[in-house]
Structure formats: C-alpha cells, structure tokens
Steps between C-alpha positions, in 0.01 A plus 500: 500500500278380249373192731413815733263694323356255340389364874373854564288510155393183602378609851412851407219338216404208729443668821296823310282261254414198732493148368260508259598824338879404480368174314391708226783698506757206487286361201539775324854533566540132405308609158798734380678209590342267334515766181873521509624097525213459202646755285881535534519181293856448731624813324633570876694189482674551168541873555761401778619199341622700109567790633778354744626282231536771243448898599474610168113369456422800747325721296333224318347335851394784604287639220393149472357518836335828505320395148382162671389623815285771306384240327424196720447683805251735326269193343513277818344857672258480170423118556440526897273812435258299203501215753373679787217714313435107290517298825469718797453215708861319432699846597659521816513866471235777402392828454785770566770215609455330206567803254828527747584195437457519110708818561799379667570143322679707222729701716560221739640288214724764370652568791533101584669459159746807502607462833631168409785666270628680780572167600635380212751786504600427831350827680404330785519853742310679247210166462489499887440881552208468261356246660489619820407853403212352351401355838572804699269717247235270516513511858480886527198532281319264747570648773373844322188348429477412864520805638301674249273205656460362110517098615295324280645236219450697247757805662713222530532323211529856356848519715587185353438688119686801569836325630424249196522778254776697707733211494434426126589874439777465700662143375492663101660840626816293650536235223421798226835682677673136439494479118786567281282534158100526419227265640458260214274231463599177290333161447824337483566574853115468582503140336813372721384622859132388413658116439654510849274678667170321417702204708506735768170637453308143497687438808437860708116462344453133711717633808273821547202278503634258722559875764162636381273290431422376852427934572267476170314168617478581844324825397253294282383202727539720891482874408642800550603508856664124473694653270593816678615237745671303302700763326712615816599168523607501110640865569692361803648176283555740209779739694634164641551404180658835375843411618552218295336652203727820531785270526408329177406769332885620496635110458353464222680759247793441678489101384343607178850666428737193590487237255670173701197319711719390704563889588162546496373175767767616729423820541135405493594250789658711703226769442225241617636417806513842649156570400375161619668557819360862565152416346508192819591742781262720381200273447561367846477818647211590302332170652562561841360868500292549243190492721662893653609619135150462364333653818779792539494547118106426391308518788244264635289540252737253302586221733375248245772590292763303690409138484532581100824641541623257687433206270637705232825527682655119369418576155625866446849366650550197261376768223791761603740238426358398177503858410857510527587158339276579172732769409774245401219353316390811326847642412572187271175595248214405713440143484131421428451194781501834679164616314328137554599454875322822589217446280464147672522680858216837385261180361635345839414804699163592354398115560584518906335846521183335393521247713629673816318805502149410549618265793835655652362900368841727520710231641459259246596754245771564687615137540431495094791741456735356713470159376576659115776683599650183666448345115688773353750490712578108445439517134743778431743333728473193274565702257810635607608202590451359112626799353851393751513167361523643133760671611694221737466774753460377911 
C-alpha cells in the first residue's frame, strides 16, 4: 500500500512540475535527507538494537532522542542556512525552499529516531500504520494544492513539511501513551547507544552518499532537468528496493534478541533467499516493461528516465540481498569492516561519477550505482562468510 502511493506522489509531482522543476524538487527532498543520515549519529540503529535487548531503557531512549534531535537537527538547519547566505553559489536550494528545508531537518530526524523504538518494542502494526499514513497525508495535501491549482515547488515541498511535522506529532503521541514512568534523559544510557551507534552511523553516512550523491552531482555538472530525469529512475529503484528494506527493518530486532549466531545466520539464510528470489522475478519484470510503466506512469515527457532505470536494475537487486544479510552482521555489535567497506565503495562511487558523467551523462551515474551496490553486496557476503568460520558454522 505504501509502494502505491508513493508511485502516485511520484507521478502526481512529476507529471504537474515537468523535468526540470521536479529536479529541484527531488534535490530538495534529497536535502532533508541528507540532514537526517548526517545527524542521527546511528541513534536509529541503537534505538532498535537496546531497546529490544532490554525494555526498561524506554524512557531513557526516548528523552534522549527528543533532546538530540532538538539539538542536532536544529544546528545542521543553522549550519545549511549560514552556508547558503556565506556561499550562495554551493547551495542546491534557495530562497523559500531553502528556509523549508532548514525547517524540516529537525522534525524529520525526530521522527526517524523515535519511530525506530516502535521497532525495538516489537510494534510492527503500529510502525507500519505510521508509515503509511504519512504517505497517504502527504499525498492528499498534493493533490489539494492541485486543485486549488497551487503547483509550483515551493507548494510542494510545503506538503512534504506539513506531513513531516504531522508524523513527528504523531510518532511522540503513540510512544508518549507507551511509557510506564517519566521521560528521563541520562548520559549513561546516552554514552552506550552513542558507542554502537556511531558504527552504524559511519556506515549509513557512506551508504546515503553512495544513493545520493550521483542525484547531487548530476545536478551540479547537467542541471536541473537531468536531474528531474534522473530522479524517477532513483524513485523507481528506491520502491524496488523497499521490500527488502522493510524486510530488514523487522529482521533485524528480531536477531538482535537471539543470542546463538548460529540462530541468527539461519534465519538470516533463510530470510535472504526469499527476498533474493522475489527481488529476481520482480527485476525481470521490471526489465521487460519498464518502457510502458514509465510512459503509463510519467508521461512522455520522461522517456529518458528508463535507460537509467534500467541499468540500475542489477545493482538494486544484489543490494536487497545485502540488506537482508547485514542484519546478522549488525545484531552481533556492528562490526566496523562494515564502516570501511562502505566508505571504500562512497570514495568508490564519487570516483566513477566523475568519470562517467561527463561522458555516459545519467547513464553513467546510473552504471556508478550499480557497480557499488554489487561491492557491497560481495563484501558483506565475505563477511558473513568470516563471521561463519569463527563460529565453525556451514
């Protein structure tokens, strides 16, 4: 349901802004982003991972988490805004979008964060319902401002603020009903989840600019409407990829709470397979009409989005997998190899896009991607595979 509106959001802005237009939007978007993975210092990580190992540290991650998103969220708003009045020219985003932006980093965070000890807890229904009535009330607000004929990016990105701040309201009102004592805040507890979560922060930091960075560069060295292009491609590869990332989303507390690996690699086996196999029949069906679903869905107007797509195809499904495998990985502390393969891979990334851009445009950061993922994918496998032998386990 989800995977649904978020196609319709993602026709409903393309088709009404045109190319260029939704490049600016998608930036934008990618900003917030951007904001959150630099500023959750993996707090979303070790949310999950304490609070499923011990429920009485509750209260204490979630004052914790309001306190740092205030915080953090507030001064990378502070920091974006000095930077674009400093250095206009290195801002992807001005004016009115950019004050958005500033706007919504904060709220985004929180809500990334909290949502995460739903998780923890094992409220699964309640994490789901959230997240998908975020999507549907996003969606309704654009399609108000289309009929009141208010399509610009700035109406919007404004959409995109209001369900931002809606959802944050709405994430603190069902963990708040959820406590047994106070809110509390404690350094103790603040101390132990920072440890494991900067791990998982380093790591989330180099992934999101291996998925971002090609949007980012491609709107520096082709423009706007290359980018508008190029992001219903990423938006296409994105809800591909949200099956695998819903699935381990709930894997991983449920392996953070066993404490045998071999419990763990089994169930993370078995896990992988299924996804791999439905992330294959789907990518092949994707292949062989995705030519209709971008002309049905987008129009025309957008018909150099599927060459992109399609070389992004091979990389999102070896990244599905790994998505799934890296929660056996994660459960058992976060090993940091983890941190230093995807920092090789962004450095990697970054490297290809400025070599493949300027000759291949949008396909060659396309081809960029899929060639990381395909790293990540074999280095966390090797991985696994190490982390077996320790164990003796086939």
């Amino acid at each position: 349901m989800t995977i649904i509106v978020s196609v319709l959001i993602t026709v409903l802005v393309a088709r009404n802004l045109g190319p260029e237009s939704q490049g600016m939007y998608a930036v934008a978007v990618a900003l917030v982003a951007v904001g959150v993975q630099f500023g959750n210092f993996g707090l979303n990580a070790s949310n999950t991972y304490f609070v499923s190992k011990d429920r009485r540290l509750f209260p204490q991650l979630f004052g914790n988490t309001l306190l740092i998103s205030a915080v953090i969220g507030g001064g990378i708003g502070l920091i974006g805004y000095v930077i674009g009045v400093l250095f206009p020219d290195l801002s992807p985003a001005h004016g009115v979008i950019q004050l958005m932006v500033i706007v919504c980093i904060p709220f985004a965070l929180a809500f990334y964060l909290l949502q995460n000890l739903l998780l923890g807890v094992q409220e699964i229904r309640t994490y789901n319902i959230i997240n998908f009535g975020v999507k549907l009330l996003l969606l309704i607000i654009i399609l108000i401002f289309i009929l009141r004929n208010q399509v610009s990016v700035d109406w919007f990105f404004l959409a995109v603020l209001i369900s931002t701040f809606i959802s944050f309201v709405w994430v603190i009102y069902v963990l708040n009903k959820k406590l047994d004592t106070s809110l509390a805040l404690s350094k103790v507890v603040f101390n132990k989840t920072f440890r494991y979560g900067l791990k998982a922060y380093m790591a989330a930091f180099f992934a999101y600019l291996v998925l971002k960075s090609d949007l980012l560069m491609i709107q520096y060295m082709l423009g706007n409407k290359e980018s508008g292009y190029y992001s219903i491609s990423a938006n296409l590869a994105e809800l591909l990829f949200t099956f695998p990332v819903v699935i381990g989303t709930i894997l991983f507390p449920k392996l953070s709470s066993m404490s045998a690996w071999s419990e763990k690699w089994l169930l993370t086996k078995k896990t992988g397979l299924v996804a791999g196999l439905f992330m294959l029949l789907l990518c092949i069906f994707l292949f062989i009409f995705s030519n209709e679903i971008v002309m049905i869905l987008f129009g025309e107007a957008y018909q150099q989005s599927v060459l992109p797509f399609l070389w992004l195809l091979p990389g999102v499904f070896f990244l599905g997998i790994e998505v799934v495998l890296v929660q056996s990985l994660n459960s058992i502390g976060f090993p940091v190899s983890i941190v230093y393969l995807w920092l090789a891979v962004s450095i990697t990334n970054i490297i290809l896009n400025i070599w493949l851009i300027p000759v291949y445009e949008i396909i060659g950061a396309a081809v960029s991607s899929s060639m990381s993922y395909l790293i990540v994918f074999a280095g966390v496998l090797l991985l696994c595979q190490k982390t077996n032998s320790i164990y003796k386990i086939s």
